[in-house]
C-alpha positions in Angstrom: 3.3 -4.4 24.0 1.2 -3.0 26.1 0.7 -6.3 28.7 1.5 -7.1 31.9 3.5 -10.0 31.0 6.6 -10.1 29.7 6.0 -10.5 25.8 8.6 -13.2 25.4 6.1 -16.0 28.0 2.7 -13.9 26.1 0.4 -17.4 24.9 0.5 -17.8 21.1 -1.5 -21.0 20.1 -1.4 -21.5 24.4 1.9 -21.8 24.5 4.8 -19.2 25.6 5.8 -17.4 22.9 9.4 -18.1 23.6 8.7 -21.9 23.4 7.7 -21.4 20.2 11.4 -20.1 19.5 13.4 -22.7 21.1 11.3 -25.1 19.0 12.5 -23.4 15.7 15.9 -23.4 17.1 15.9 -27.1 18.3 14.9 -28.6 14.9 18.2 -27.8 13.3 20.5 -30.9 14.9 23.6 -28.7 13.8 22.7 -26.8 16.7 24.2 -28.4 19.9 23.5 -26.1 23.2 20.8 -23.1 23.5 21.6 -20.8 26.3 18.6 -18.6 27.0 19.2 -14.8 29.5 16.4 -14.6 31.9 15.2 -11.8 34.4 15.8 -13.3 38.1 12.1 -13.2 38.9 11.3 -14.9 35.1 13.9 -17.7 36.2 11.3 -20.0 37.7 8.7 -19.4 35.1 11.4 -20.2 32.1 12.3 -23.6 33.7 8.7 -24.6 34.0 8.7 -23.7 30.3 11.4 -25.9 29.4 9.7 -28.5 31.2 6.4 -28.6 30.6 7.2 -28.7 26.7 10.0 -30.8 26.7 13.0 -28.5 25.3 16.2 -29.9 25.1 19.9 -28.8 25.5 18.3 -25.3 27.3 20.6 -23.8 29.4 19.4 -20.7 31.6 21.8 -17.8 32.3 20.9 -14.3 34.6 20.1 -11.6 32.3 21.4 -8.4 32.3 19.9 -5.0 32.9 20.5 -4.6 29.4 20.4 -5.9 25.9 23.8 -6.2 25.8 24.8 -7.2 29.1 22.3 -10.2 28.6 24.3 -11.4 25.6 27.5 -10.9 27.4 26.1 -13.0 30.3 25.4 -15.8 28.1 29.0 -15.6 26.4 30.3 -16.2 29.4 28.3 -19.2 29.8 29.8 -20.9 26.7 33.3 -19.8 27.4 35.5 -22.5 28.8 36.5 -23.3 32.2 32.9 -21.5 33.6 31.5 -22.7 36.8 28.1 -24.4 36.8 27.6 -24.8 33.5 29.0 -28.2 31.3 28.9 -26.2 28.1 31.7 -26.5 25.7 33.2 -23.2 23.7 31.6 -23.6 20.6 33.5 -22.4 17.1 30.5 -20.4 16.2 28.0 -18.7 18.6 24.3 -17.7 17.0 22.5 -14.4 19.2 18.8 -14.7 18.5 15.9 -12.8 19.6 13.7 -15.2 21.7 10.3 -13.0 20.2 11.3 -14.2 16.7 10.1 -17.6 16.7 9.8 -18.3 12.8 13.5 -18.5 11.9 14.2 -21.1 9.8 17.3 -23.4 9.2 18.3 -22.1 6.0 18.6 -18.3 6.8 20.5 -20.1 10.0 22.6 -22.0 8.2 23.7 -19.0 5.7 24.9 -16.7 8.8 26.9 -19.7 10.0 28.6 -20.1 7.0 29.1 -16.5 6.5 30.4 -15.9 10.2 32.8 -19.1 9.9 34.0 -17.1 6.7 34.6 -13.5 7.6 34.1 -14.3 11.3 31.0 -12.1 11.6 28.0 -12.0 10.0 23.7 -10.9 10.4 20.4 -11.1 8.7 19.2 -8.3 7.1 16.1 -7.4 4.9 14.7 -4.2 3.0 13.5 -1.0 4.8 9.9 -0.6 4.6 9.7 3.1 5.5 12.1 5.5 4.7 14.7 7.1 7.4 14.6 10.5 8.6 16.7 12.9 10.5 14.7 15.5 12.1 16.4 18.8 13.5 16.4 20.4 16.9 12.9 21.6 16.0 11.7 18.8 14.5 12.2 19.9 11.3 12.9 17.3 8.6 17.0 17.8 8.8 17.5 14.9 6.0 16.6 11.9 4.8 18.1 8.2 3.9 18.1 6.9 0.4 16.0 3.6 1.5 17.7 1.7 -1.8 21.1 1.8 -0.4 20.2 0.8 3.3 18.8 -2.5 5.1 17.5 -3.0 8.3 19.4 -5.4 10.4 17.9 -8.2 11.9 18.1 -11.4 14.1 19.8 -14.3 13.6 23.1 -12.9 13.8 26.1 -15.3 14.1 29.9 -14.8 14.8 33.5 -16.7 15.2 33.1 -16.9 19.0 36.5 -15.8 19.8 35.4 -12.6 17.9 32.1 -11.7 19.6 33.3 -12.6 23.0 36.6 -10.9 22.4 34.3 -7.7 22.0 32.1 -7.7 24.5 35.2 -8.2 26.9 36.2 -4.9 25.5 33.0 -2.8 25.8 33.2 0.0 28.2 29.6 0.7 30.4 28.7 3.0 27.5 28.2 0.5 24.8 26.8 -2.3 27.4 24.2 0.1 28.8 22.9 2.0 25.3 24.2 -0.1 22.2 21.7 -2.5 20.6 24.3 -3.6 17.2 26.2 -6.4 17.9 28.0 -6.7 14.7 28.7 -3.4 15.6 30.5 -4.1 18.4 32.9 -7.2 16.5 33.7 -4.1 13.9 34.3 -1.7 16.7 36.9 -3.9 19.2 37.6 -7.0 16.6 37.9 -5.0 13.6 35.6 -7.6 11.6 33.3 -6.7 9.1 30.3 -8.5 9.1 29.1 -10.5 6.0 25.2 -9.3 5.5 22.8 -12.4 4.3 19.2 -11.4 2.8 17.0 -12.6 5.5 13.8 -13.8 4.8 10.0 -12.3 4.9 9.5 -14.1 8.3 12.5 -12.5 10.4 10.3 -10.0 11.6 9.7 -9.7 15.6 6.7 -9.6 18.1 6.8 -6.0 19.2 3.1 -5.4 19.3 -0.4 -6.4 20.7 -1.6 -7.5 17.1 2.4 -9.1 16.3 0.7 -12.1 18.8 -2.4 -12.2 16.4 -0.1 -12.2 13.2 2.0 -14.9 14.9 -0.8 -17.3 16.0 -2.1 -16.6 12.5 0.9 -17.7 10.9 0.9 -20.9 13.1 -2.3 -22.0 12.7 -1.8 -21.9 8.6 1.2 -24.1 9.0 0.1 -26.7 11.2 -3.2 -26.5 9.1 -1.4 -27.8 5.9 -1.1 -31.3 7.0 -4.6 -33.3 7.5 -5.3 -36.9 8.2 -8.6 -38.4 7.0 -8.8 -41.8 8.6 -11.9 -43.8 7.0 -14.4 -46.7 8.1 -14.8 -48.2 4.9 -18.2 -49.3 3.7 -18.7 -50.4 0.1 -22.2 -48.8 0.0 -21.0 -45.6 1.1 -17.9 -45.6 -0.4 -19.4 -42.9 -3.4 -20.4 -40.6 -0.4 -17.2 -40.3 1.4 -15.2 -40.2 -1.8 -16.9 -37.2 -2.4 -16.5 -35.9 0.8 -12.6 -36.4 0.3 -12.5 -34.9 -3.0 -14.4 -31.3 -1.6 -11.9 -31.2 1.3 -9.0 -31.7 -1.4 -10.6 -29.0 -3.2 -10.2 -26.4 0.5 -7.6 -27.7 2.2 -3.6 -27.6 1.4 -2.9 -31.6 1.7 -4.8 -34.6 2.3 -3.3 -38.3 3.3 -6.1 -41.0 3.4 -5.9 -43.5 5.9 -9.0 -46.5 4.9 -9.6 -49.2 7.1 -10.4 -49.5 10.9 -8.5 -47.7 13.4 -6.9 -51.2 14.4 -5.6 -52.2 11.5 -4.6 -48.5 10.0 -2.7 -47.8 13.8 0.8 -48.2 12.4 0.0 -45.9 9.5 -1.4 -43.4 11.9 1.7 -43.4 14.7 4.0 -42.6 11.1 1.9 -40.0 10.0 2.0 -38.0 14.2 5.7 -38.9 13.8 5.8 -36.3 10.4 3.9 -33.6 12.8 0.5 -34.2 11.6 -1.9 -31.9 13.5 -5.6 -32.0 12.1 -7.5 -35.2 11.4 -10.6 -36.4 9.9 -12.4 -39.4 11.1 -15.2 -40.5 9.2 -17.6 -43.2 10.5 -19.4 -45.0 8.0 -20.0 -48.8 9.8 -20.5 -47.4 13.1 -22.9 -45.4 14.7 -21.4 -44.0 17.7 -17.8 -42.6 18.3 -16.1 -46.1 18.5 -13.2 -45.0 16.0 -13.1 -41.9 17.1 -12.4 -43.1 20.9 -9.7 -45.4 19.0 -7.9 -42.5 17.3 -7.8 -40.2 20.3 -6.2 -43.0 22.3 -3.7 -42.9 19.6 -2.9 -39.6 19.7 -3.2 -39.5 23.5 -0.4 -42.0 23.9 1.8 -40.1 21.4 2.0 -37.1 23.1 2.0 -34.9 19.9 -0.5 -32.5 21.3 2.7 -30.8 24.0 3.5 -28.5 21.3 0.2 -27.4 19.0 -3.3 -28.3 19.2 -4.3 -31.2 17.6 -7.6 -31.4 16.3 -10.0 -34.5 15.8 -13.3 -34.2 13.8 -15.8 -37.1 14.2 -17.5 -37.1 11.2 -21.1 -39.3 10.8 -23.7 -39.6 8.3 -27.4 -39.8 9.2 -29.6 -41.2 7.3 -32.9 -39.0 7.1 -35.4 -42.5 6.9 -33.4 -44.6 8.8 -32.8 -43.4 11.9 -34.2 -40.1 13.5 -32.4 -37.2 14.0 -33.2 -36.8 17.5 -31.9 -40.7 18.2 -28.7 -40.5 16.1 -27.9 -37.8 18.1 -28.0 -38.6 21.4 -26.4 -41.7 20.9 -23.5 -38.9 19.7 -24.0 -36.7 22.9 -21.1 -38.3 24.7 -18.6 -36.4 22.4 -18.7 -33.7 25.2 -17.1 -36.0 27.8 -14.7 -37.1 25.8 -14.3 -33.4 24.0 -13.8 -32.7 28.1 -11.3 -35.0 28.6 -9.4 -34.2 26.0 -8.6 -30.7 26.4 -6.7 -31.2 28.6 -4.3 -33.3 26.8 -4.5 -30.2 24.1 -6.9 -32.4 21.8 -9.6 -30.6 20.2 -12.3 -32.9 20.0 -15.4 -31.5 17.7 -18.3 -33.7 15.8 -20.0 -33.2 12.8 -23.4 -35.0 11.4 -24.3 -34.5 7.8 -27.8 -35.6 6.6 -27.8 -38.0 3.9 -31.2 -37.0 1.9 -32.0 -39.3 -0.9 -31.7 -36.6 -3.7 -28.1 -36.6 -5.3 -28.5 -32.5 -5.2 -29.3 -31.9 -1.8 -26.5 -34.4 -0.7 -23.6 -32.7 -2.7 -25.3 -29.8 -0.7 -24.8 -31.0 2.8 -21.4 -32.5 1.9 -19.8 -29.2 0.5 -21.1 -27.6 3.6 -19.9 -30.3 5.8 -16.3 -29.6 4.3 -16.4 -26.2 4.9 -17.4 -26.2 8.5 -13.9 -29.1 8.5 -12.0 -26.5 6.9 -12.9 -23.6 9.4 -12.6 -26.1 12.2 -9.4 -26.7 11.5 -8.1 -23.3 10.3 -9.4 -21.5 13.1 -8.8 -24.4 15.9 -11.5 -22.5 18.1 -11.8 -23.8 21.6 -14.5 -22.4 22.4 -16.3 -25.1 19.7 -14.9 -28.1 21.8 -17.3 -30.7 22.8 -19.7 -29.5 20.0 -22.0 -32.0 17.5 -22.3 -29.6 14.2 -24.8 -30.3 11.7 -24.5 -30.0 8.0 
């Protein structure tokens, strides 16, 4: 990784990357205890993790000075009759990588089924690259077919009296060097794992640019999901219609919310409760950030914003005869103590003013720019915009 810190507690989205895999994990309710192997010195870091973003059922165990050892530590957390911990042996154990944080609950659920089966069993996916064996001289010796073999990957899940019955086994040789645990159930349990095609996102954070490619992926996911809340006004109603229909034509998925913030607030709690992260609010009747103050208090009370982001875009229409620029937008100014205020609740407040000229042309103009700059706003959920009034 090339870091000083360890890569598992590395910020993706500002948030440890190892959160990001308990989340994954914690989402699938078949899943009744995690039991997470931590360096001694990472101990006090992990449990402000689990605290500060509100994991449940986490259990920390000592890691060992190896991969395996770490795993075997955290068997012996689940086994029966252990002091200190009120975990129950569970039928089927699941070993996951915690830099692997985009498992989902159907490749999950395959291994599970598959271990309860055969009593062993692991993702896998195609090789990329094709195997070598190089000689004592680094000479090419020979080389794999890459059609006939897989690479193995993480989740892996087992019959736990299997797995554990293993590790008991192991000598210091296969603690201290092996990395295959259905290697290890073959070896001392004679059971032959059933392999499940994994899917594209099974891959792990092993380097530098893996974080990029992760907070990437994040971003586009919690980007598909966007809230316009509206301030109806019959005159307007053309103007902002059109607005909606050019962010329809960008973005992924668009709910509409009409109405003022105090009648629409039930709507708007159901919507954070299906992990909404972006939202639009566009002032039409009023002037100055009224709604916008109503909807961040929303969203401030909801406590969405522990685990992503959220962004807020206070969207208002100046009139180019009607009010000056230079008037509209210092009643606006006070965005930036609010936009202050915010971040550190993990809201990313921005505003945006589009001119309203009286040609039809020029309008459909600033409007299709006014949705891009939404779009990148909330793609790219830049911090360093925070606070800011853009003009389109």
């Amino acid at each position: 990784m090339g870091v000083c810190t360890p890569k598992q507690f590395c910020p993706v989205l500002e948030r440890p990357l190892i959160s990001h895999t308990l989340q994954a994990l914690e989402r699938v309710c078949w899943i009744k205890d995690i039991v997470v192997a931590v360096t001694g010195e990472n101990m006090e870091t992990m449990n402000g993790i689990i605290k500060k973003y509100q994991h449940k059922c986490v259990s920390l165990v000592e890691a060992g000075v190896t991969r395996h050892r770490s795993i075997f530590n955290g068997l012996k957390a689940l086994a029966e009759g252990q002091p200190n911990f009120k975990l129950s042996k569970p039928e089927v154990v699941i070993i996951h990588d915690a830099v692997r944080p985009f498992v989902e609950e159907d490749v999950l659920f395959k291994v599970v089924v598959a271990a309860k089966e055969h009593g062993a069993s692991g993702a896998i996916r195609p090789l990329v690259s094709t195997v070598v064996s190089p000689s004592a001289d680094g000479s090419l010796d020979h080389s794999l077919e890459r059609a006939k073999h897989r690479a193995s990957e993480m989740p892996q899940a087992f019959l736990f009296d299997v797995i554990y019955g293993a590790y008991q086994q192991c000598n210091d040789y296969d603690l201290d060097f092996g990395t295959e645990c259905l290697q290890l159930a073959l070896k001392y349990s004679q059971t032959k794992a059933k392999l499940v095609e994994g899917s594209p996102d099974l891959w792990k954070v092993t380097y530098k640019r893996d974080l990029y490619a992760a907070e990437s992926i994040i971003k586009e996911r919690i980007s598909q999901q966007i809230c316009v809340v509206v301030d109806t006004n019959d005159h307007e109603e053309h103007v902002v219609g059109l607005l909606e229909k050019m962010l329809k034509n960008q973005l992924y998925h668009i709910r509409i919310t009409p109405g003022p913030l105090c009648l629409a607030g039930g709507e708007i709690e159901q919507i954070i409760l299906q992990q909404c992260y972006s939202f639009v609010c566009i002032n039409v009747m009023t002037s100055d950030l009224q709604e916008t103050v109503k909807l961040l208090n929303i969203l401030e009370k909801s406590n969405i914003s522990i685990l992503y982001p959220v962004v807020v875009i206070s969207v208002h229409f100046l009139k180019c005869k009607a009010v000056p620029i230079g008037q509209k937008m210092e009643s606006l100014m006070r965005i930036r103590e609010y936009a202050k205020e915010m971040k550190r609740r993990n809201i990313f407040l921005f505003g945006l003013l589009i001119q309203y000229p009286q040609d039809k042309q020029n309008l459909e103009e600033n409007l299709q720019q006014g949705a891009t700059i939404i779009t990148a706003l909330i793609k790219e959920r830049n911090s360093g915009l925070i606070g800011q009034l853009l003009i389109a």
